[in-house]
DOTILUM-824606 format. One line per field, with one value per atom (N, C-alpha, C): x, z, y; atom name; residue number from 0. Coordinates in nm, 3 decimals, m for minus. Example, Ala and Ser with C-alpha at 12.3 -4.5 7.8 and 13.67 -1.06 7.14 Angstrom:
BEGIN
X	[1.319 / 1.230 / 1.320 / 1.285 / 1.367 / 1.290] .
Z	[0.780 / 0.780 / 0.780 / 0.708 / 0.714 / 0.787] .
Y	[m0.569 / m0.450 / m0.330 / m0.225 / m0.106 / 0.003] .
at	[N / CA / C / N / CA / C] .
i	[0 / 0 / 0 / 1 / 1 / 1] .
This chain:
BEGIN
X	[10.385 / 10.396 / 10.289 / 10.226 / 10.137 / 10.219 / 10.139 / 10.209 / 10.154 / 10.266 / 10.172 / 10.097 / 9.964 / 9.905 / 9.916 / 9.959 / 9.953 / 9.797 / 9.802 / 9.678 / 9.644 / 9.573 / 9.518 / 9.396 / 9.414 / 9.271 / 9.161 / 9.058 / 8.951 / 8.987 / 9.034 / 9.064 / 9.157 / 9.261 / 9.352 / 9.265 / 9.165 / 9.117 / 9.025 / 8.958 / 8.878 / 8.942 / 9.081 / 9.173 / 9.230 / 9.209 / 9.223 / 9.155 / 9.036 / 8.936 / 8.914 / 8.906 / 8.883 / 9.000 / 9.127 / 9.209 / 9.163 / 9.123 / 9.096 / 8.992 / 8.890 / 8.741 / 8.749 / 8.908 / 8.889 / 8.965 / 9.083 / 9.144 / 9.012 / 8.969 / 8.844 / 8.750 / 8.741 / 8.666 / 8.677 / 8.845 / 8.923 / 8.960 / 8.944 / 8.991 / 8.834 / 8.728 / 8.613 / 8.599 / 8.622 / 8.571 / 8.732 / 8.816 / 8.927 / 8.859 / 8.787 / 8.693 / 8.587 / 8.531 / 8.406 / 8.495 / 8.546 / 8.620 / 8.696 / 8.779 / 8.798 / 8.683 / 8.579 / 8.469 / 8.393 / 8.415 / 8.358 / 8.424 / 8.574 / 8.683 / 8.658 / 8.658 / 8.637 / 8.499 / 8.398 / 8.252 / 8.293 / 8.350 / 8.408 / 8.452 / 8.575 / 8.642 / 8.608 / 8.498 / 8.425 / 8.368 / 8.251 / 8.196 / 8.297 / 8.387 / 8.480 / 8.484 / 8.553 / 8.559 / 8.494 / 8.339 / 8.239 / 8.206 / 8.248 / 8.209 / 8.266 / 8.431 / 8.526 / 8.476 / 8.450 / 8.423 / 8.328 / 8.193 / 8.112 / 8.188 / 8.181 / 8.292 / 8.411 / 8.466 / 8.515 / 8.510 / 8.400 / 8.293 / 8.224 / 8.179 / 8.090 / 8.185 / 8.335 / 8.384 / 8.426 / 8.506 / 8.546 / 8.450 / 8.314 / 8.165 / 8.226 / 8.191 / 8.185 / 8.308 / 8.437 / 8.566 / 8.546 / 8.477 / 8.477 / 8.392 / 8.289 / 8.170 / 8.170 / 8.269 / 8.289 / 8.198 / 8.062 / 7.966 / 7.887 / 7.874 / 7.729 / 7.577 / 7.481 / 7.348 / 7.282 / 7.165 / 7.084 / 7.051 / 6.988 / 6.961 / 7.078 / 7.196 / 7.328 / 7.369 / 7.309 / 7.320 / 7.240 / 7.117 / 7.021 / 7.013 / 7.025 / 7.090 / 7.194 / 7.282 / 7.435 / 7.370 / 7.279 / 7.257 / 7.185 / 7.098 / 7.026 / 7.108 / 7.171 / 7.279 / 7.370 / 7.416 / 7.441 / 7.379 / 7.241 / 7.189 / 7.127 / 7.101 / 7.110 / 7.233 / 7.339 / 7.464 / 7.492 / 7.486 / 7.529 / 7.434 / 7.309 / 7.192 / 7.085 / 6.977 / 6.882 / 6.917 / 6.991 / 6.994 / 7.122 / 7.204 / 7.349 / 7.313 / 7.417 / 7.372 / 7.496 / 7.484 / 7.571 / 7.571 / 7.637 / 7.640 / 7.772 / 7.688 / 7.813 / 7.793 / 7.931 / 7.924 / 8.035 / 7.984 / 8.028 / 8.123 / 8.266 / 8.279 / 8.446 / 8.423 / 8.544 / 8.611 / 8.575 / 8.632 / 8.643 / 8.611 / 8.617 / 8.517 / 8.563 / 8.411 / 8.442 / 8.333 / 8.405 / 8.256 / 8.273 / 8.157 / 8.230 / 8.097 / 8.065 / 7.961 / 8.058 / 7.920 / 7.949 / 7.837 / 7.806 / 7.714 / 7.761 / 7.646 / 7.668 / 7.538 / 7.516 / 7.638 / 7.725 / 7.852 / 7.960 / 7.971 / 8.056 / 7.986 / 7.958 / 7.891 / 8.009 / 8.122 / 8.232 / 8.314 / 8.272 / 8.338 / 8.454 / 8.403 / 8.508 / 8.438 / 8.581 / 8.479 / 8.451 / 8.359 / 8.295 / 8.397 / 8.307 / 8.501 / 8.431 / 8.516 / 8.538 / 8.614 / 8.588 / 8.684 / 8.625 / 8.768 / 8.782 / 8.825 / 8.812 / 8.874 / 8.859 / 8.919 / 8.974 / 8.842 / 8.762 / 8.692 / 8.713 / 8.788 / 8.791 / 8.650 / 8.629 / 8.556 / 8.521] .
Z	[m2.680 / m2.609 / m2.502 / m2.474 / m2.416 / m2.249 / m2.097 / m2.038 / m1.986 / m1.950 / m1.898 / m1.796 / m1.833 / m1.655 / m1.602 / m1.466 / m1.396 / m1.312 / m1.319 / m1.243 / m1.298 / m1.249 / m1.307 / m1.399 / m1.440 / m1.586 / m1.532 / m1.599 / m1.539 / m1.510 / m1.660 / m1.651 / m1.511 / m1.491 / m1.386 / m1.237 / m1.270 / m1.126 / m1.089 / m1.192 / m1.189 / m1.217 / m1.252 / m1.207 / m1.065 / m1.020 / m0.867 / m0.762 / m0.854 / m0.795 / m0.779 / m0.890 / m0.883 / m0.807 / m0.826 / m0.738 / m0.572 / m0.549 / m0.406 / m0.351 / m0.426 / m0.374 / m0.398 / m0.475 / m0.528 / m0.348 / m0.312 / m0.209 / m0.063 / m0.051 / 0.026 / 0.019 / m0.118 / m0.093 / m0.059 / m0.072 / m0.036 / 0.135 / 0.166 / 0.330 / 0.411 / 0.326 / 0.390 / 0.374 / 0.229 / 0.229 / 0.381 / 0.387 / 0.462 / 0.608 / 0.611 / 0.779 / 0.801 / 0.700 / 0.664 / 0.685 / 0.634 / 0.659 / 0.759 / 0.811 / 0.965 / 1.073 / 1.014 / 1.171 / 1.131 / 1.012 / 0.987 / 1.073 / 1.030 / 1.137 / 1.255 / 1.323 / 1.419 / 1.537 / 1.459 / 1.490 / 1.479 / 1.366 / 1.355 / 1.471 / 1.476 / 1.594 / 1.745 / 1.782 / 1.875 / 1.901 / 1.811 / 1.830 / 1.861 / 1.767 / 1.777 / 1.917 / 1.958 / 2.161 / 2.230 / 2.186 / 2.248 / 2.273 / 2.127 / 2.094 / 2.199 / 2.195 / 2.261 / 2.406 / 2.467 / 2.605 / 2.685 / 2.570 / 2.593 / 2.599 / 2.519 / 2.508 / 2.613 / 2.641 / 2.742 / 2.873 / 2.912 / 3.030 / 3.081 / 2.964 / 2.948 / 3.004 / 2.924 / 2.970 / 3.101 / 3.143 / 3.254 / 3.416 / 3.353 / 3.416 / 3.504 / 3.357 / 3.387 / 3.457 / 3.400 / 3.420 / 3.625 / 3.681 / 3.793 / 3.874 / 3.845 / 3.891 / 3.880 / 3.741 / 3.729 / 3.630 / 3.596 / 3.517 / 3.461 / 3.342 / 3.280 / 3.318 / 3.312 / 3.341 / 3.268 / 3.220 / 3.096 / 3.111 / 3.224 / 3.279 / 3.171 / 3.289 / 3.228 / 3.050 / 3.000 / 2.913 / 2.814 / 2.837 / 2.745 / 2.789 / 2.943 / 2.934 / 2.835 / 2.839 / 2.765 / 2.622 / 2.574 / 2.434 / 2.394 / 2.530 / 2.490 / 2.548 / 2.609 / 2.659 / 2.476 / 2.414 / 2.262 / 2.206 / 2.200 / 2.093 / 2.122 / 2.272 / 2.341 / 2.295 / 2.300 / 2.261 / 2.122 / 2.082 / 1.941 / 1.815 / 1.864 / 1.775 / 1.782 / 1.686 / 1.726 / 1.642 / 1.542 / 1.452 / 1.521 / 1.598 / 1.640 / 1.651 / 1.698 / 1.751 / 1.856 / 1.941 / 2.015 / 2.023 / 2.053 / 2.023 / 2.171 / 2.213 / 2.310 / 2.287 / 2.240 / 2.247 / 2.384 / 2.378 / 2.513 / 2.439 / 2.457 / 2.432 / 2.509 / 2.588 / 2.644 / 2.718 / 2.807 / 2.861 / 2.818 / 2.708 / 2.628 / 2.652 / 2.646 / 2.599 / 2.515 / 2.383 / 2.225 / 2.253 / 2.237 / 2.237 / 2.097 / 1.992 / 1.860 / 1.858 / 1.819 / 1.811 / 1.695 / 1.639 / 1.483 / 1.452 / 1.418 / 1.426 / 1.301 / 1.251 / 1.073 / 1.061 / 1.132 / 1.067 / 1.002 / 1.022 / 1.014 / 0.865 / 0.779 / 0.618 / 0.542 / 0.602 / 0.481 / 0.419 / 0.519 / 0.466 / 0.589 / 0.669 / 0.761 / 0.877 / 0.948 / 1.013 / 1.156 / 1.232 / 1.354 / 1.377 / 1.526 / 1.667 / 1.713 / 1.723 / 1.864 / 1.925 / 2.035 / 2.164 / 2.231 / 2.259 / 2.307 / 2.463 / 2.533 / 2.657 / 2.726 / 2.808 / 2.879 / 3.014 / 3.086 / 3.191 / 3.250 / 3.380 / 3.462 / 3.512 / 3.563 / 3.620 / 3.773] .
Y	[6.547 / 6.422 / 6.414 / 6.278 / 6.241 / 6.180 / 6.259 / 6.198 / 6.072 / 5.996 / 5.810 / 5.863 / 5.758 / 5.823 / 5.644 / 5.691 / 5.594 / 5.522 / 5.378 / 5.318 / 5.218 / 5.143 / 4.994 / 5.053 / 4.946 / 4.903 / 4.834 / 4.853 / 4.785 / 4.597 / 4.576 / 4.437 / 4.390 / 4.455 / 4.436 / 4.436 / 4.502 / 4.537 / 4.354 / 4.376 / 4.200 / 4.065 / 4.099 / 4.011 / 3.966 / 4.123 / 4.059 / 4.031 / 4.099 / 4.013 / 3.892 / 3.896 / 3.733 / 3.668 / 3.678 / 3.607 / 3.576 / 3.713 / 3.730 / 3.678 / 3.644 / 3.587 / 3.445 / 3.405 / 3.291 / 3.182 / 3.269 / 3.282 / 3.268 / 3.338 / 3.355 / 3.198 / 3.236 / 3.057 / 2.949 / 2.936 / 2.814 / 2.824 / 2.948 / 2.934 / 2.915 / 2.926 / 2.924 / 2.764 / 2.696 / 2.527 / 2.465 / 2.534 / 2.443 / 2.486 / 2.565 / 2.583 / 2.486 / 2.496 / 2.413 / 2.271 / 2.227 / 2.112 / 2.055 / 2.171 / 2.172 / 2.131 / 2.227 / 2.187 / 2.035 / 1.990 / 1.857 / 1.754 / 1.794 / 1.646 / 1.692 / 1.802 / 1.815 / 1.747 / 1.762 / 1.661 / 1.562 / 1.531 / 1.383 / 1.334 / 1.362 / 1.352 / 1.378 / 1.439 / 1.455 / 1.342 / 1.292 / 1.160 / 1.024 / 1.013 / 0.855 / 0.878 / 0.999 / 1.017 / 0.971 / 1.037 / 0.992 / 0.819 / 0.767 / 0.623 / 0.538 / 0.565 / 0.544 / 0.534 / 0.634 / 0.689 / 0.586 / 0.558 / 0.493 / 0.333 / 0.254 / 0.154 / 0.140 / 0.211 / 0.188 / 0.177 / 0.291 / 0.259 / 0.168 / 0.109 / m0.032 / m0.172 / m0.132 / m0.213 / m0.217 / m0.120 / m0.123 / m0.140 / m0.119 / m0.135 / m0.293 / m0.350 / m0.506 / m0.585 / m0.496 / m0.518 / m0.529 / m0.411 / m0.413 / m0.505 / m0.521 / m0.600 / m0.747 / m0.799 / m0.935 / m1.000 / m0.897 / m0.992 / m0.887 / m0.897 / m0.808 / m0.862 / m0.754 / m0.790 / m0.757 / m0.822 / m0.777 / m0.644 / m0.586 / m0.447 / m0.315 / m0.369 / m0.295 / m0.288 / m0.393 / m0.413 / m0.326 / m0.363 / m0.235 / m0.084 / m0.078 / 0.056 / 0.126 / 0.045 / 0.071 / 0.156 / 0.043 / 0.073 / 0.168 / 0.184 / 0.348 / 0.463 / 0.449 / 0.585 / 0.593 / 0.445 / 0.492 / 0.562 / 0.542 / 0.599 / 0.766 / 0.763 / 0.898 / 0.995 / 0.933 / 1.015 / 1.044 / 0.951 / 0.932 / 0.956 / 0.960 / 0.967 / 0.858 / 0.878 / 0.789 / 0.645 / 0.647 / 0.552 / 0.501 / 0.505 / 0.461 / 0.342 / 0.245 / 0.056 / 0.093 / 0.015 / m0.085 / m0.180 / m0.300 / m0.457 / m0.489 / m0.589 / m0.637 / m0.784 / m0.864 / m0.986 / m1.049 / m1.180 / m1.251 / m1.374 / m1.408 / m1.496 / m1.574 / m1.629 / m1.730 / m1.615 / m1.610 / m1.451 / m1.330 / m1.319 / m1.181 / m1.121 / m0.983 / m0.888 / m0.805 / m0.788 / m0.741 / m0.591 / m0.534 / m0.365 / m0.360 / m0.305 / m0.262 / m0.127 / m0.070 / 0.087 / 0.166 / 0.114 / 0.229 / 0.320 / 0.426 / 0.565 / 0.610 / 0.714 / 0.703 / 0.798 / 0.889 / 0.946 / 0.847 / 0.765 / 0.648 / 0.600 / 0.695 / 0.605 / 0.634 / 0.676 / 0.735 / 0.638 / 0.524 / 0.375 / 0.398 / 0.425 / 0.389 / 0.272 / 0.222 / 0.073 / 0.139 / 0.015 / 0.109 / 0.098 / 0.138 / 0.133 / m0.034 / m0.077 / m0.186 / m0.214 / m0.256 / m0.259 / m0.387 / m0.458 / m0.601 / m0.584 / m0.646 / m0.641 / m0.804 / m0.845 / m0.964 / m0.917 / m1.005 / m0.993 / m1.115 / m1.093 / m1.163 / m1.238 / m1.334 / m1.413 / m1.382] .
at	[N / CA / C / N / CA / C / N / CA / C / N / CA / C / N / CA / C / N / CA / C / N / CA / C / N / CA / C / N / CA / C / N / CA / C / N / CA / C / N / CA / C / N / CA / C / N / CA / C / N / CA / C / N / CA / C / N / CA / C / N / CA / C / N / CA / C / N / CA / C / N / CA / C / N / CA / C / N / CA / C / N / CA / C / N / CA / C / N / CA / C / N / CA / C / N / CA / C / N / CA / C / N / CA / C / N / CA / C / N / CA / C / N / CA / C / N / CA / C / N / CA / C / N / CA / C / N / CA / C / N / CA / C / N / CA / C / N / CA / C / N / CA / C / N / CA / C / N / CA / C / N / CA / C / N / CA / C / N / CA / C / N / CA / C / N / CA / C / N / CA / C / N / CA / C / N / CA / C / N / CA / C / N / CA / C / N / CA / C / N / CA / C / N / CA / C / N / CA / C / N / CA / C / N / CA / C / N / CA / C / N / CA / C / N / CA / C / N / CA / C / N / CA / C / N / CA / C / N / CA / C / N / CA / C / N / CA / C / N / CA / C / N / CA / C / N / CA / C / N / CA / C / N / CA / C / N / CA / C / N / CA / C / N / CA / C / N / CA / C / N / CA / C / N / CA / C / N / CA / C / N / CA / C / N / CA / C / N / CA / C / N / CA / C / N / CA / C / N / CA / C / N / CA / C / N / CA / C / N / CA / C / N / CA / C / N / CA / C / N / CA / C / N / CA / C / N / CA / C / N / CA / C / N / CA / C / N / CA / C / N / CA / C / N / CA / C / N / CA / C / N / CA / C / N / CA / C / N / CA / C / N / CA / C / N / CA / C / N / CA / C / N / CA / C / N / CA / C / N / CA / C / N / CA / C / N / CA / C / N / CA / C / N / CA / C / N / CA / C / N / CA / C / N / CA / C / N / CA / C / N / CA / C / N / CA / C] .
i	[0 / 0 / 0 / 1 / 1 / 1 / 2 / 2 / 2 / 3 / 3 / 3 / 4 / 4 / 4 / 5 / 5 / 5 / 6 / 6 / 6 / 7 / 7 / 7 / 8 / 8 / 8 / 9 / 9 / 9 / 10 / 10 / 10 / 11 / 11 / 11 / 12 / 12 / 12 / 13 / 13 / 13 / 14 / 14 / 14 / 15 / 15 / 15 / 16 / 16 / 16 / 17 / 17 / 17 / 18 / 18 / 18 / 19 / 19 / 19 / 20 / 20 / 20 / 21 / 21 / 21 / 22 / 22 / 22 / 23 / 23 / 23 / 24 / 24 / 24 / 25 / 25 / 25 / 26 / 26 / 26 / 27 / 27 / 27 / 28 / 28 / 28 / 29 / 29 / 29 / 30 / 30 / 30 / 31 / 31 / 31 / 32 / 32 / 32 / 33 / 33 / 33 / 34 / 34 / 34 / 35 / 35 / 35 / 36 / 36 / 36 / 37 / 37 / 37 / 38 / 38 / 38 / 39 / 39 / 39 / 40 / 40 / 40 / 41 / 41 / 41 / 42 / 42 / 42 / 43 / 43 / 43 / 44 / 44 / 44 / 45 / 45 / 45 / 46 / 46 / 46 / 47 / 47 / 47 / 48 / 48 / 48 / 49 / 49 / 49 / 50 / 50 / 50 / 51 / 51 / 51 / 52 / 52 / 52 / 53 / 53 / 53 / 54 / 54 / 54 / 55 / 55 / 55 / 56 / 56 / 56 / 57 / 57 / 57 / 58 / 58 / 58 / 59 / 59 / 59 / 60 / 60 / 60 / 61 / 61 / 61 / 62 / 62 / 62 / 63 / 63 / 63 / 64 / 64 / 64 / 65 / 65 / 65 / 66 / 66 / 66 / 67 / 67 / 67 / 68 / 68 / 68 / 69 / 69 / 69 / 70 / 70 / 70 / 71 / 71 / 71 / 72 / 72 / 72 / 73 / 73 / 73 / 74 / 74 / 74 / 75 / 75 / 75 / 76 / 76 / 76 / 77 / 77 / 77 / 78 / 78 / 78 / 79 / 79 / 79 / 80 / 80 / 80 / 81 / 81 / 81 / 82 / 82 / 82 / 83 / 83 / 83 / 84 / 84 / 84 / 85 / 85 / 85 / 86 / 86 / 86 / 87 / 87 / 87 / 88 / 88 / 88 / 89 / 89 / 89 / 90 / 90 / 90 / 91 / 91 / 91 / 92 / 92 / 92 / 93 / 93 / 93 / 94 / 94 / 94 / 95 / 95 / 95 / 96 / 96 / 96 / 97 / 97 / 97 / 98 / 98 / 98 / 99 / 99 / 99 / 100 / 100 / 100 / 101 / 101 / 101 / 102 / 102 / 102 / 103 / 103 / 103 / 104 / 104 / 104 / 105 / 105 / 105 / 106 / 106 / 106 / 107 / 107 / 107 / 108 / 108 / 108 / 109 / 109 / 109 / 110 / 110 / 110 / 111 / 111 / 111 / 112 / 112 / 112 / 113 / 113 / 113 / 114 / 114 / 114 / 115 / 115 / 115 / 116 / 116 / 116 / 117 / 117 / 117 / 118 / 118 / 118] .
């Protein structure tokens, strides 16, 4: 009689391999993906931050100035990149800020932000 010898097979061994590198890959693309929303989500802040500044600028002062105005838009594109926009429209008391930067191609819409300005 022959005794069993105990231990894995070659095949068994590259079975788990493979399991394991397969494992590995998927926690490396969910990092990779993590730090993507994360930039993501960094910028909308940023967008936000800006936009709201702008508003509350005017909110205090009572009136926008062309000055204030093109500043605004290069502090966007300073922040946000060179291709970003900002847009501020004026209308019946309103003030509407639009800011789109090339992360925003995923088909998602810009940010805008409306606000009421007193007179």
């Amino acid at each position: 009689m022959r005794a069993k010898e105990g231990g894995m097979t070659l095949l068994e061994v590259l079975l788990a391999m493979t399991v394991l590198a397969l494992g590995v890959f998927a926690a490396a693309a969910l990092q990779v993906r993590g730090m993507q929303a994360a930039e993501s989500a960094r910028r909308d802040g940023q967008a936000l931050q800006l936009a709201q500044g702008m508003l509350e600028q005017v909110r205090a002062s009572g009136t926008l100035e062309a000055g204030e105005e093109s500043a605004w838009r290069s502090r966007v594109t300073q922040v946000l990149g060179a291709s970003a926009q900002g847009r501020i429209r004026r209308h019946a008391g309103m003030l509407e800020l639009q800011v789109n930067w090339p992360a925003q191609a995923e088909g998602r819409p810009a940010l805008q932000l409306q606000g009421k300005v007193l007179p």
